[in-house]
N, C-alpha and C positions, 0 to 999 in steps of 0.2 A: 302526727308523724310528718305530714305535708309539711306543717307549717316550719317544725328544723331542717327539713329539707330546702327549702327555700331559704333560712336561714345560715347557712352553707354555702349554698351556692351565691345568698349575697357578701359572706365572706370573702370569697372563691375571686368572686368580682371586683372587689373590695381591694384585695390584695392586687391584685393585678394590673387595677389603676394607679394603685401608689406605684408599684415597679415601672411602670410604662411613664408614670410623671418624675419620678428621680431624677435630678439633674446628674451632667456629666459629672462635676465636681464631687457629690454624694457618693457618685459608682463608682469615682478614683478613691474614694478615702474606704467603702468597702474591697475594695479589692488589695488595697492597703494593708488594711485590719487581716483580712486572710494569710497575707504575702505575710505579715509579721509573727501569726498563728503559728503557720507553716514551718517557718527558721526557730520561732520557740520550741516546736513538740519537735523538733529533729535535734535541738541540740539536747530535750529530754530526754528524748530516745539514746543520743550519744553516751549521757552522763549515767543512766538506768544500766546501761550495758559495761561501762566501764565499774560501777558500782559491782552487780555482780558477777565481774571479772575480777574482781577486787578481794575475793574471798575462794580460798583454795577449797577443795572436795573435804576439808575436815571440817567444813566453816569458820575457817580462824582468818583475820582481816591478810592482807600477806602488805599491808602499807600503803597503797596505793590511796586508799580513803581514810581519814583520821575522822575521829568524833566529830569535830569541829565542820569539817566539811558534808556528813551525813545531816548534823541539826542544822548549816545554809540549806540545803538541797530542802529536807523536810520543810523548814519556813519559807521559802520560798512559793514551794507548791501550794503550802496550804495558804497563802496570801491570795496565790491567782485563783484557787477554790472560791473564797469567803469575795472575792470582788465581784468574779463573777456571777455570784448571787445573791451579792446588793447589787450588783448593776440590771440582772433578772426579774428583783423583786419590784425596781424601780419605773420597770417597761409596762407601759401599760397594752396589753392584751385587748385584740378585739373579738 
């Protein structure tokens, strides 16, 4: 028990030094990655809402969204799904 305790806390450490040695350039391009997150899941958020706004209390489409733009939306999402977990699988964990 000791001994993953100490292995934790030299994670804990670990981590820390990387964040503290990250160059400024590094923390401009994460802060980037989030800024661009951020504008993706709000125009999600946009188009989710308008999707089901899109459909009256009987559930019948009322036009607003055709086939064609529900299977973009659906490939879409599942594109940024399947990347981000080959970009996941690809990260090596300590």
């Amino acid at each position: 028990m000791l001994e993953s305790f100490h292995r934790q806390d030299y994670r804990r450490i670990s981590c820390r030094n990387t964040l503290s040695m990250m160059s400024s350039s590094s923390a401009t391009r994460v802060g980037e990655i989030f800024n661009a997150a951020g504008i993706a899941f709000t125009k999600l958020g946009e188009l989710s809402m308008t999707l089901h706004e899109s459909e009256d209390t009987s559930g019948a489409a009322t036009g607003r969204w055709d086939s064609e733009d529900i299977q973009m939306l659906q490939s879409a999402v599942k594109r940024f799904g399947e990347e981000l977990n080959q970009i996941s699988n690809q990260i090596k964990y300590y």
